[in-house]
C-alpha positions in Angstrom: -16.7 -16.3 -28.4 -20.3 -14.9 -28.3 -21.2 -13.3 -31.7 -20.6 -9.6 -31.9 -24.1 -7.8 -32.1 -22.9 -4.9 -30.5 -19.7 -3.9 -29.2 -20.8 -2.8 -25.5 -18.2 -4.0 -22.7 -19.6 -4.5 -19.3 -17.3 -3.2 -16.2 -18.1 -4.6 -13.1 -16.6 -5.3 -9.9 -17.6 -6.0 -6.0 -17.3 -2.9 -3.5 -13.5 -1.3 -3.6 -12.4 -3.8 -5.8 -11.0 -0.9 -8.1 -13.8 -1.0 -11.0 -13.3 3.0 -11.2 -9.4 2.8 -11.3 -9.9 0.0 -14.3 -12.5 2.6 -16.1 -9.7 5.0 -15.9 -7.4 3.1 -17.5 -10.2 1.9 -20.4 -10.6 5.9 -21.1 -7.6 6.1 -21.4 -7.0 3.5 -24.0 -9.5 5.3 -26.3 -12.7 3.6 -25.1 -15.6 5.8 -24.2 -16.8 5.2 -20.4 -20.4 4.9 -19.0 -20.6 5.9 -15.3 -23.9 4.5 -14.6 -23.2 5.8 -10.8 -23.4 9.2 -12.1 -25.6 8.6 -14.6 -28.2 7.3 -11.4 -28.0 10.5 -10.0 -29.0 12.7 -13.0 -31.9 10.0 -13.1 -32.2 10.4 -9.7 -32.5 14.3 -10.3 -34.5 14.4 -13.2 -37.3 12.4 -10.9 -36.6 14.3 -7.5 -39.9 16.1 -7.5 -41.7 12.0 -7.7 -38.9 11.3 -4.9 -39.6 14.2 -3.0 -43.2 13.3 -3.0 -42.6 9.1 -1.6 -40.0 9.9 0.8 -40.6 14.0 1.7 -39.5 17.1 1.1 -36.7 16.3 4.2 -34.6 14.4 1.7 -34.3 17.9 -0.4 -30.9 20.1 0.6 -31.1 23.6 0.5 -30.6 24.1 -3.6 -33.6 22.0 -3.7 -32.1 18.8 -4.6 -31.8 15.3 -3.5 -29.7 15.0 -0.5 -28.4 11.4 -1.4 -27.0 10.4 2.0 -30.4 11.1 3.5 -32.3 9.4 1.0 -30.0 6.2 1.7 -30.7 6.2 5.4 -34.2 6.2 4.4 -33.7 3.0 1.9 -30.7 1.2 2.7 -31.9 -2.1 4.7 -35.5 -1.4 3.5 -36.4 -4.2 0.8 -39.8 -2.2 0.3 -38.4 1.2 0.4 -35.4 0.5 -1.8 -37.7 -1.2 -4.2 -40.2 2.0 -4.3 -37.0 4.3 -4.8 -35.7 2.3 -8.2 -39.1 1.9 -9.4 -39.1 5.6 -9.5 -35.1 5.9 -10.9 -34.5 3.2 -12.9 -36.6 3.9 -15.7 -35.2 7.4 -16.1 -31.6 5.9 -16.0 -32.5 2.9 -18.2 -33.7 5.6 -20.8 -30.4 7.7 -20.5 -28.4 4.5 -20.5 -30.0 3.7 -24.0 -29.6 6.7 -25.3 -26.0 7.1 -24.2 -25.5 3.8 -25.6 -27.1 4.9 -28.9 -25.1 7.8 -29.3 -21.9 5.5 -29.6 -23.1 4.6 -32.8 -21.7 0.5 -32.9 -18.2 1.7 -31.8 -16.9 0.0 -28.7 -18.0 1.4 -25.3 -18.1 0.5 -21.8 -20.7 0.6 -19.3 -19.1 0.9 -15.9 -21.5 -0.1 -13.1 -21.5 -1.8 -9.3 -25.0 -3.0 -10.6 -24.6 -4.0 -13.2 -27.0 -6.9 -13.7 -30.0 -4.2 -13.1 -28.5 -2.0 -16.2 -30.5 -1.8 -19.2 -27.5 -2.6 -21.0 -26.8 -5.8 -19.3 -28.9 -7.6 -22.3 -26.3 -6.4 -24.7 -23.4 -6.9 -23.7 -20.8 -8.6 -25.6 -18.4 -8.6 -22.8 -17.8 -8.3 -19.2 -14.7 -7.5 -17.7 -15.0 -8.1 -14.0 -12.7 -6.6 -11.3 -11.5 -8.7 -8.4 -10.0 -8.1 -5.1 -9.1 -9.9 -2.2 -11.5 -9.1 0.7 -9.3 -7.8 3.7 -8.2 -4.7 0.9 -11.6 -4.0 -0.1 -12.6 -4.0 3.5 -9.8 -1.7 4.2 -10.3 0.3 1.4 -14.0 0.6 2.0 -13.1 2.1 5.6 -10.2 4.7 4.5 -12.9 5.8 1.9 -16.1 5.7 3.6 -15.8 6.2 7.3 -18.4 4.1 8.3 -18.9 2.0 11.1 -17.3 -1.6 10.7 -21.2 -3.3 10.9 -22.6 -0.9 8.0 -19.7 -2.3 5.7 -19.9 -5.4 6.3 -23.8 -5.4 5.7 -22.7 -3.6 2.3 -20.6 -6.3 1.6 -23.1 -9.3 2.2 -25.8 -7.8 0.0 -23.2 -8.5 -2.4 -22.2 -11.9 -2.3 -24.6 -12.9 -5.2 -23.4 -10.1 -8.1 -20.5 -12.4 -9.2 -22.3 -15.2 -10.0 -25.3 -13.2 -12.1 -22.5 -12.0 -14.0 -20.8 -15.7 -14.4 -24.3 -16.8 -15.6 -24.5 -14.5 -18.5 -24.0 -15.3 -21.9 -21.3 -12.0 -22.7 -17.3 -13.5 -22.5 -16.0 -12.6 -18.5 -12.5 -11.4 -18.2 -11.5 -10.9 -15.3 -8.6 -8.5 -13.5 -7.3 -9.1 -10.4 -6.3 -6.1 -8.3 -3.8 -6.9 -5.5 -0.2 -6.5 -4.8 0.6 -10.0 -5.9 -1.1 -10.0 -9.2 0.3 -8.3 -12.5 -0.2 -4.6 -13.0 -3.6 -3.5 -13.6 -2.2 -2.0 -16.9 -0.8 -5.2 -18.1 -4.1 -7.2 -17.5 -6.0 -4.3 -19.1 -3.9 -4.6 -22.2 -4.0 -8.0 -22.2 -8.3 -8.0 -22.4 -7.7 -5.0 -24.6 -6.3 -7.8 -27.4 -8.0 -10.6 -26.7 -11.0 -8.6 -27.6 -9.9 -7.2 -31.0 -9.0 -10.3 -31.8 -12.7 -11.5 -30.6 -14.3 -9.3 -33.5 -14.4 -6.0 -31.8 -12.5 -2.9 -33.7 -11.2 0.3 -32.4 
């Protein structure tokens, strides 16, 4: 087991593999929950006039604020474009990340995020729980919750292919859950991690 420096859990997981349903249950077991989705687009707001100012004023709604699903039209697809956008975001998140992080104060947290390997906690993390799913669910589940066109998801899909293997690379302990109708409960794999990391070295 990796020694405990800090008690930060990593939550991860590929696209409708059911990272938010597993975050759920976490919260619910007493551990404080970091949605760094969220938390992307209060960085994202906090830094909407720099936004406004790359990609124009046409990606403001009418309240003046960033119109997300224009912004990814704009981005999604576009190495150069994308990479302009975080270099404006990703230091505002990294910063709220921290401090969130800060304000736990050593007790155990999670940090629930799809990219997760970009997170400025993913240095210091003592664990990573990793959420799997077979592929023709999370395709499915991707279409009932997205409506998008079979060729965008798919795209999605492929420009994630590499995440699991970043993950499997890092030095935190992986545990991973496996959500589909032939696997245990979610709940019973979740309180199975649960105690195999208090008895790691982390305590509630």
């Amino acid at each position: 087991m990796k020694p405990r420096e800090e008690n930060i859990i990593g939550l991860t997981g590929l696209s409708c593999a059911g990272k938010n349903y597993t975050a759920r249950l976490l919260e619910a077991r007493g551990l404080p929950v970091l949605d760094v989705d969220s938390l992307g687009r209060a960085a994202l707001n906090l830094e909407k006039a720099a936004v406004a100012a790359r990609f124009g004023a046409g990606i403001l709604d009418g309240a003046g604020e960033v119109d997300r699903k224009k912004l990814g039209a704009l981005v999604f697809g576009r190495a150069g474009e994308l990479a302009a956008l975080e270099a404006i975001v990703h230091p505002a998140a990294n910063r709220l990340t921290g401090e969130w992080i800060d304000r736990q104060r050593g007790r155990p947290c999670v940090v629930n995020a799809a990219l997760l390997h970009r997170s400025a906690a993913f240095d210091r993390l003592s664990a990573i729980i990793l959420v799997e799913s077979w592929l023709p669910l999370r395709l499915i589940r991707a279409r009932r919750r997205d409506k998008l066109p079979w060729p965008v998801i798919l795209r999605r899909f492929r420009s994630q292919r590499h995440f699991t293997a970043q993950y499997l690379s890092k030095g935190a302990d992986i545990y991973r859950v496996y959500n589909n109708p032939f696997a245990p409960a979610l709940e019973l794999q979740i309180e199975g991690i649960i105690l195999r990391l208090r008895q790691s070295g982390m305590v509630w």
